[in-house]
Each structure stands twice: as C-alpha cells, then as structure tokens.
C-alpha positions in Angstrom: -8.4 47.8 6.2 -8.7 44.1 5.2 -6.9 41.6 7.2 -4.7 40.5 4.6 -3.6 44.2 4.6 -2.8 44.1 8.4 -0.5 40.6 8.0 2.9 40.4 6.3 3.5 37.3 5.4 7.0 35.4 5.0 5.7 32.0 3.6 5.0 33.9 0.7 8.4 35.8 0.7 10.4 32.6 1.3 8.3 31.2 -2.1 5.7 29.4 -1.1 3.1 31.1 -3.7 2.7 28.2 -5.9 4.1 24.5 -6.6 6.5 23.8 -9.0 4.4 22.2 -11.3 1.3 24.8 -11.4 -1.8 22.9 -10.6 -2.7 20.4 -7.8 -4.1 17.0 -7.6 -5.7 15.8 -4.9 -5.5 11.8 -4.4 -8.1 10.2 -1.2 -7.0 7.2 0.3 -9.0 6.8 2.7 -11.6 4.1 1.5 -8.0 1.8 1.3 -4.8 3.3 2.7 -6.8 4.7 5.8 -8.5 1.9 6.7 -5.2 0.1 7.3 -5.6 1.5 10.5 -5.1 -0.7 13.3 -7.9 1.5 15.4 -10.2 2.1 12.6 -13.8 -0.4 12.0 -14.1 -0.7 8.1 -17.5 1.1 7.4 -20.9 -0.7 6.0 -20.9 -0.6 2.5 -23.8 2.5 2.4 -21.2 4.3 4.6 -17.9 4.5 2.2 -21.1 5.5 -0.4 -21.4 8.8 1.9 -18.0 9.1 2.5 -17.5 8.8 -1.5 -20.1 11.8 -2.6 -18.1 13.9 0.3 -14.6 13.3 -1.4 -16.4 14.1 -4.4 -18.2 17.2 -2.8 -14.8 18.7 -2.0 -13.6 18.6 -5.5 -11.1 15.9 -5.3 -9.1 14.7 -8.0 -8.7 10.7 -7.7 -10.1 8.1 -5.2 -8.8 4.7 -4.1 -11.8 2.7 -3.8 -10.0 -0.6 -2.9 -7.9 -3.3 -3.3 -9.9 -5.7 -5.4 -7.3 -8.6 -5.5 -7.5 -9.3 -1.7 -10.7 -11.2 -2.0 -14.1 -12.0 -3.1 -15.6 -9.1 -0.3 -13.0 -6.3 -1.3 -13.6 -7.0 -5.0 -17.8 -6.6 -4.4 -16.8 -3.2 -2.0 -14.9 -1.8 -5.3 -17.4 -2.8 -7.6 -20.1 -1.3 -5.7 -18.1 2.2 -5.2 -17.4 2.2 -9.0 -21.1 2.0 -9.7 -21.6 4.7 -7.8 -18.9 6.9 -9.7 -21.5 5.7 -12.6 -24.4 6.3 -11.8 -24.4 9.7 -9.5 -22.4 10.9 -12.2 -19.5 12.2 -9.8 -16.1 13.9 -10.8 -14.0 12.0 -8.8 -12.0 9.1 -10.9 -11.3 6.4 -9.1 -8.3 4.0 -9.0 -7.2 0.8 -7.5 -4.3 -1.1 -5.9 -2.6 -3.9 -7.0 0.2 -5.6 -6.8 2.4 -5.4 -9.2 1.2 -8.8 -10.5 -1.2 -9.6 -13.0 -3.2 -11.6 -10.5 -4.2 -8.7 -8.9 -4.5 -6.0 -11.6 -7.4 -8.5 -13.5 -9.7 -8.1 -10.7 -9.5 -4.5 -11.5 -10.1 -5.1 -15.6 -12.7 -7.5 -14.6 -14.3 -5.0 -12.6 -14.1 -1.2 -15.1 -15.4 -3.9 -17.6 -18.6 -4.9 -16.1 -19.2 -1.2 -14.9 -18.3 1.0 -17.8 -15.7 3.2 -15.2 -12.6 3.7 -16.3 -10.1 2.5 -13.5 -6.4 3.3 -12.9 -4.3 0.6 -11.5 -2.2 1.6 -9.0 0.3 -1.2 -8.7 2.7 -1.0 -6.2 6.2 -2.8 -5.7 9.0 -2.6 -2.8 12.0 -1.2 -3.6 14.1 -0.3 -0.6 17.2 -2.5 0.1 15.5 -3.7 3.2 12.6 -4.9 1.8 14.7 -6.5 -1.5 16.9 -8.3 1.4 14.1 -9.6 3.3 11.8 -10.9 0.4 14.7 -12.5 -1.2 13.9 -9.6 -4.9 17.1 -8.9 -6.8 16.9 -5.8 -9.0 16.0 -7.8 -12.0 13.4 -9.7 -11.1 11.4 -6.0 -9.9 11.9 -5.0 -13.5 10.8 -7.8 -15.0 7.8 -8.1 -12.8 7.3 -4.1 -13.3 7.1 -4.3 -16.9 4.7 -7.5 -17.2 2.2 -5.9 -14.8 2.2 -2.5 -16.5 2.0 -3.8 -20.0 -0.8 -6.0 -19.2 -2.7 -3.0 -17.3 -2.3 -1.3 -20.7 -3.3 -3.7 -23.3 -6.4 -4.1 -21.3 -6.6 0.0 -21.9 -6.4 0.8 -18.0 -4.3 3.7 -17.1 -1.2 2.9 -14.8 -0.1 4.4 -11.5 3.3 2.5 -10.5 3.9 2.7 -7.3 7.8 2.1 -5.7 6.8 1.4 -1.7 9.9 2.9 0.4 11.2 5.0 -2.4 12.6 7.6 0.6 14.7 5.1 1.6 15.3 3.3 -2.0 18.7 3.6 -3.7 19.1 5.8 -6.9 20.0 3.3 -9.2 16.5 1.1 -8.2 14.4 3.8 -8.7 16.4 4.3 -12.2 15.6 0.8 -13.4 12.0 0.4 -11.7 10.4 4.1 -13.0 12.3 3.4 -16.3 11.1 -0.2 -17.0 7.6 1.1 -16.0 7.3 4.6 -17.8 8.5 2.1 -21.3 5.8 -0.6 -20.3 3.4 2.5 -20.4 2.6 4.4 -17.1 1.1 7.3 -17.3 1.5 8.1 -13.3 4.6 7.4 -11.1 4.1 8.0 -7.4 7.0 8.6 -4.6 5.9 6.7 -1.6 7.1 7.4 2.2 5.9 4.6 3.2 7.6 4.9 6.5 7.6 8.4 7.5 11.3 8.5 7.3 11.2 11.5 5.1 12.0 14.9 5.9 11.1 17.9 4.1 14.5 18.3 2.7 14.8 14.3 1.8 11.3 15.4 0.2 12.5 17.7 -2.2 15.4 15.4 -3.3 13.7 12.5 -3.7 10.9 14.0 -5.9 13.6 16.2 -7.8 15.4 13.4 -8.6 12.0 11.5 -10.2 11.1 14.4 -11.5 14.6 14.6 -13.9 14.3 10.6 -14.6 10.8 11.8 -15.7 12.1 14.6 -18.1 14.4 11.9 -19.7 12.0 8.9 -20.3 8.5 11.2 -21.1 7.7 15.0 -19.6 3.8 13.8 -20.1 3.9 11.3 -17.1 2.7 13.2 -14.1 4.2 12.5 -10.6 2.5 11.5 -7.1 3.6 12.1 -3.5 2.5 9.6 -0.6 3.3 10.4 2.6 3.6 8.7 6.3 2.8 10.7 9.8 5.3 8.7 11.5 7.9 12.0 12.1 4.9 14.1 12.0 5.6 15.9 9.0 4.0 14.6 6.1 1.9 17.8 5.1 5.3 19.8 5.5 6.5 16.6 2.8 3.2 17.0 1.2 3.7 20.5 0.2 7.9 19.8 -0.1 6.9 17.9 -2.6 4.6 19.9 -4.7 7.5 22.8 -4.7 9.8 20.2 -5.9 7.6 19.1 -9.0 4.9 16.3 -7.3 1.7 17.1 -9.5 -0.4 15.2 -6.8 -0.5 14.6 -3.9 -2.4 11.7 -1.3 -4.0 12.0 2.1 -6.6 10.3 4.2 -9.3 11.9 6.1 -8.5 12.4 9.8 -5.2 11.2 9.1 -6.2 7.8 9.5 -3.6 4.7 8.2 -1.3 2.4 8.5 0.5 3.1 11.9 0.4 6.9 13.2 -1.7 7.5 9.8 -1.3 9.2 6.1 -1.1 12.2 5.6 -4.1 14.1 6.9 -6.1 15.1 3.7 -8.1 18.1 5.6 -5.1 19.3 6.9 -3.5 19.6 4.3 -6.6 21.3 2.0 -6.2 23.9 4.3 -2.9 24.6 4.0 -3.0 24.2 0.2 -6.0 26.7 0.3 -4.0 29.4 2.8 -0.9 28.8 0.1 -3.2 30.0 -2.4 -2.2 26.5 -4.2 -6.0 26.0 -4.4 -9.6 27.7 -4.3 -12.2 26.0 -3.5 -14.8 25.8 -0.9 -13.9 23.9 1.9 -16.9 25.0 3.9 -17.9 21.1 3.9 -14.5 20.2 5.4 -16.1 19.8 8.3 -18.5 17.0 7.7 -15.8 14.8 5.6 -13.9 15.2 8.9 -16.6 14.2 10.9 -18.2 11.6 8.7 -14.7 9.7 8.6 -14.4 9.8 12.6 -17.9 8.5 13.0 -18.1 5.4 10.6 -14.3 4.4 10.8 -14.8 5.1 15.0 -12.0 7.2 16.3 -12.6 10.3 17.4 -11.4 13.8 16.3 -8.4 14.6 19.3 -9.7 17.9 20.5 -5.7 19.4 19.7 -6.1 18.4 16.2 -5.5 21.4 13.6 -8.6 23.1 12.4 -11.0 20.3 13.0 -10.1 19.7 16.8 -12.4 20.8 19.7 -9.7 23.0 21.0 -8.7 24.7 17.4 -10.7 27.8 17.5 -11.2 28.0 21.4 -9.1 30.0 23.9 -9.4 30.9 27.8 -6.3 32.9 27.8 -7.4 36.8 28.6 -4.7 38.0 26.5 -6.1 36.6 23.6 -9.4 36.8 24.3 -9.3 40.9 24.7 -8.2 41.5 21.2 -11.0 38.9 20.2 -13.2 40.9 21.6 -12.1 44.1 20.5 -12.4 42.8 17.2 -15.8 41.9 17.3 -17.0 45.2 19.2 -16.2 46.8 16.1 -17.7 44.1 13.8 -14.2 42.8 12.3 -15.4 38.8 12.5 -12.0 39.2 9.7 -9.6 40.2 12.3 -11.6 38.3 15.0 -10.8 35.0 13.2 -7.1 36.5 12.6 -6.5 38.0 15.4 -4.7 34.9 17.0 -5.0 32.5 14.3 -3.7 31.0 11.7 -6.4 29.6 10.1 -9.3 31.3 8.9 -12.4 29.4 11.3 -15.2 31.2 8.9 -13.3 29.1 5.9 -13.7 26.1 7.2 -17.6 26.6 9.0 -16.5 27.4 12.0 -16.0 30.5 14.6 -13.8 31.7 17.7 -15.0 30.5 21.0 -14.0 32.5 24.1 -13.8 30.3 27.4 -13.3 30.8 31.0 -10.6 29.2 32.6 -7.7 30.6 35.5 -5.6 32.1 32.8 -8.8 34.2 31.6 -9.7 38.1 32.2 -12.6 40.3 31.7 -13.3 39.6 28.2 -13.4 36.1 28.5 -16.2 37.0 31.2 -17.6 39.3 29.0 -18.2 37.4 25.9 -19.4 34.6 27.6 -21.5 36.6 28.7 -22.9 37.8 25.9 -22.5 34.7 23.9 -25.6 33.9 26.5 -27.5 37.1 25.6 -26.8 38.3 29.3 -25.6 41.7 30.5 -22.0 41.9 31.3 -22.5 43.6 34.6 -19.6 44.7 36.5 -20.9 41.7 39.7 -21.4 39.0 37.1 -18.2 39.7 35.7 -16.5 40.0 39.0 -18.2 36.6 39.7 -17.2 35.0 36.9 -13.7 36.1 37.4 -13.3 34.7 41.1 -14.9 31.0 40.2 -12.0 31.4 37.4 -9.3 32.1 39.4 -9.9 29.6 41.9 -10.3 27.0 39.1 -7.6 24.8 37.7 -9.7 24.2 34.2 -11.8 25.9 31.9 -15.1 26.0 33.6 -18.6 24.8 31.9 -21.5 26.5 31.0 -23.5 25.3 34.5 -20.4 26.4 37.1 -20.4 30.0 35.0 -24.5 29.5 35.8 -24.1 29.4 39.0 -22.0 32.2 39.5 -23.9 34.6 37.4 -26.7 33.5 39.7 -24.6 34.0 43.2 -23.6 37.4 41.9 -27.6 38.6 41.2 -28.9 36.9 43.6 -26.5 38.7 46.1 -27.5 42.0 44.4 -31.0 41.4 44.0 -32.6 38.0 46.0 -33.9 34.9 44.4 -33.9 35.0 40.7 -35.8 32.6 38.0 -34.7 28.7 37.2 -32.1 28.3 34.4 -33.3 28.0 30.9 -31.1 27.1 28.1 -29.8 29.1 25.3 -30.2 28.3 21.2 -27.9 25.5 20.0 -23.8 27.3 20.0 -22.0 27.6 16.8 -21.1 23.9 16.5 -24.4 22.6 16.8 -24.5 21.4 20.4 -27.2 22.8 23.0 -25.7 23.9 26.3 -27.6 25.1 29.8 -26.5 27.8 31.5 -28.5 29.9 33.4 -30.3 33.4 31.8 -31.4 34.8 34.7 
C-alpha cells in the first residue's frame, strides 16, 4: 500500500489543499533583502551569477537583483545580473528596489534601458505610525510621494511593485490612501510587508484580506505580495496564512538569511508549499541553492534547521530507528522516509541516517552496520551496544571501529587495519573499520 495510503492527513481536512488565489508565485530576495544580514559577506560578483541560474533552476517566479540607487557599485552588481537574465536566456524576471522617489527608480530605467530586460520597480515606503512619527511623514505627503514615483515608473514603461514597509502594524486608513493612490498612478503589484516579524498567522490573514478587498474595489487585475520577517519565528506559517487569505506571491531568502533573525526561509517554505500540494516541481536541487547561499554569503547551515540541517534526516533514538529499519528490510525506502518524518528526504536528495548514540538499540547497531557493508553479528552488535550506553553522545564512525574490532578480535584474534568505506549519502568519506 502506498504511503500516502497509510497517513491520514488533517492539514488537508482543516483546508489547506490550495491558496486562495489558485496559483503561486515565488519572489527571491536573497541577492538584496538577504544580504542585509548583519552575519552575511556579500558574494563576488561571479558568485550571485551562480546563485542567480540556481533561483532560476528551481523555477522561481521573480528575483531581486538589487538596489541600484544606493551607489555606483550596487547599480554595476544589478546591471551585471540583468545581463545575465539576457543572455542565458533564464525564466526568472527580475525586479528592483527603490525608494519610493524618482531618484532611485531612474537608476533602475537607466539600467532595463541599456540591457533590453524588462525590470519591475519595487518601490517601497513606510507606513506605520511609528515610522510616520519618527521621520516627521504626514499621510499626505506618502501619497503624494506614492503617486509621483509610480507614475514616473510607468511612463518610463516599467512595471510597479509598491511596497508599504510595516504594513502589519500600519493603520487601515494609511494603507487605504497609500495602495489607492498607487494602484491609480498604475501599480500593477502591491506587496504586504512584515517588516518586523510582528505578525501572526491570524494578523496574516487579516491584514492580506483586508488588501485583498481594497484590491477588488480599485482593480481585481493587480496581483498581491506577502513579505515576511523570522523575528516570532513564524513567517512560513505567515507565508502560507497569507496565500489562504488571497497573497498571489509570496518572498523568501535562501537559508533564511536577512535583516535581523532573517526573511522568510525560501527552501523552507518550497517544501511546505510542495507537501501542501500548492506546487509541483522538482526540488531535488534544493539542496545546492541551500548550500551555495551558506558558502558564498558565509554562515553555515545550523545542523537543527528543517530539511536542510545536518540533524534533519538523522536519528539515534532505537525506537525510531527499528521501524526504520523494518521499513527498509522490506524495501519500503516510501515508508522508511515516512516512517518518522514529515518530510519526504528522497524529495529533496537526501536519505534517513541511522546513528548510534545512548538512546539507541539494536537497529541502530544493525544498520550501521550494514550501512558499512559489515555483518551484523550478534558480538558486534552487543559491542556496539555497550560503547552506546556508556556514551553520553552519538558516537563516530572510528569509536563504532573500534568496537567492532574489540568484539572480533575477542572472538577471533588480531584482525586487518581499517579501511574506509565509499563516500555516505551526503557526499562525505568516513573511516570506520571493515574488518
């Protein structure tokens, strides 16, 4: 019987079998937003190229490439992406923020001019009462400025993305004046930023429901965004709030990476979107986005984090471990990756990993045993077993060694030197013994 078979799910019974709004964008921050960072080392230019094809490899919708008007550098980094977009030919469209100035939105005119890409200016604005008081902005002057900078996005036959910063914690009649002025100027694109993490998933919903009715009045074609803050840890619970409450895309970073605690993490949340059955599509390269983004931005992949993590797919507990095994006795790698998961490891490139540890039991023993192409003997196991117990940590390959060669060598004298075994499922050589 199929996994799926064997698993009743109540996501899909409370409703969660698709978003409001049908199909999902997919927006990538993390050439801009994620490098915001205050751990993360802006990449060499050849570097956002890679991490640019891998956005596109995944099938993502849009791409912020930069923010032009900060400076001659960040205006040649954007230039130098959108050629890219040209000439490789990729899917991915990219877009830009601005202020919500024309000074800032020209650079990005300039720039789809000289390149032949089309670019969509995302031009962002505060709109929160804290950020009116402490800037000095009165409602009027954020209109005024809101419908300048869109209509000269426009006439210059860019499409427009405007952005409210803080709209969680904006008030209704704000939003009213800011989304209005800038749907009439001619945005195509609104987006709903949490720019804070203050949301929750329930704030989510009303926020986005109440854009999404403004939206209905003023023009049904413009097509709503969610951004979304880690700083509660919940911004792929927002990410997907939103999307039931009528978001048509949404925005992540890879890693999680941002401003802060970091955006909402874009792998993360693929996954989810993918288990939803929101969306299908390979995420088989997940992996290397993942690891690409850790490697040129320089801040490692915490072994806890979901799916990606060191830890995701491995356990030492014997409990777990013995219907693991079970599972793959009888050639169920389905129900192996089930089993005691909720994520599918084969989706995503990766497998279950067994360890040893003081909380493990005979199968743990037993398929690391055989993970090693060695015979799980009733002394290695028992060997295996006591260095376990006595442990207070999953043990490495060498200590299991060395008790696998105790145990034989108790049974049987001296045995051969250790050689090591082929390169394990995530690409990394080990060296235990094989007596």
């Amino acid at each position: 019987m199929p996994a799926d078979h064997l698993i009743f799910d109540w996501n899909r019974e409370a409703g969660d079998e698709s978003p409001a709004r049908g199909s999902v964008e997919l927006v990538d921050e993390t050439l801009r937003d994620g490098l915001q960072s205050p751990s993360a080392s802006c990449p060499e230019p050849e570097e956002m190229l890679r991490l640019l094809r891998l956005i596109d490899a995944l099938g993502i919708d849009w791409v912020d490439i930069g923010l032009p008007g900060a400076g001659p550098r960040q205006a040649r980094q954007v230039e130098r992406l959108a050629r890219e977009i040209a000439s490789a030919r990729l899917r991915v469209r990219p877009v830009c923020a601005a202020r919500t100035v024309e000074a800032d939105i020209r650079p990005v005119v300039e720039i789809s001019q000289r390149t032949g890409v089309r670019i969509a200016v995302g031009a962002f604005i505060g709109s929160s009462p804290i950020r009116q008081t402490l800037q000095g902005w009165d409602r009027a002057r954020l209109v005024r400025l809101t419908e300048e900078a869109v209509r000269f996005a426009v006439r210059e036959g860019l499409p427009v993305v405007s952005v409210t910063e803080d709209t969680t914690r904006a008030h209704p009649k704000d939003l009213r004046a800011l989304y209005g002025a800038a749907i009439q100027a001619g945005a195509s694109r609104v987006c709903v930023c949490d720019t804070v993490g203050h949301a929750t998933p329930a704030g989510t919903e009303a926020v986005v429901r109440f854009v999404a009715e403004l939206v209905e009045r003023e023009n049904p074609e413009v097509r709503i965004e969610w951004h979304g803050h880690e700083d509660r840890g919940l911004s792929v619970a927002n990410a997907l709030a939103a999307l039931r409450a009528g978001a048509h895309a949404v925005h992540g970073c890879g890693l999680g990476i941002g401003e802060r605690v970091g955006n909402t993490p874009m792998d993360v949340l693929l996954v989810n979107l993918r288990l939803l059955g929101w969306i299908r599509r390979d995420l088989s390269s997940l992996p290397d986005y993942v690891a690409e983004v850790s490697r040129v931005v320089g801040i490692p992949v915490p072994d806890r984090y979901p799916v990606f993590g060191r830890d995701a797919f491995r356990t030492g507990s014997g409990v777990h471990a013995d219907a693991i095994l079970k599972a793959l006795v009888r050639g169920r790698t389905d129900l192996a990756d089930r089993v005691y998961s909720g994520v599918t490891a084969a989706d995503v490139g990766r497998e279950q990993v067994l360890e040893v540890g003081p909380m493990s039991g005979a199968a743990n023993a037993v398929s690391w045993l055989s993970r090693h192409r060695l015979a799980a003997t009733p002394s290695r196991v028992e060997a295996i077993l006591a260095h376990a117990k006595a442990a207070s940590r999953i043990l490495g390959d060498d200590e299991l060694a060395r008790a696998v060669i105790e145990a034989d060598e108790a049974a049987t004298g001296p045995v051969e030197p250790p050689i090591p075994p082929p390169p394990d499922s995530r690409g990394e050589t080990d060296a235990p013994a094989r007596p």
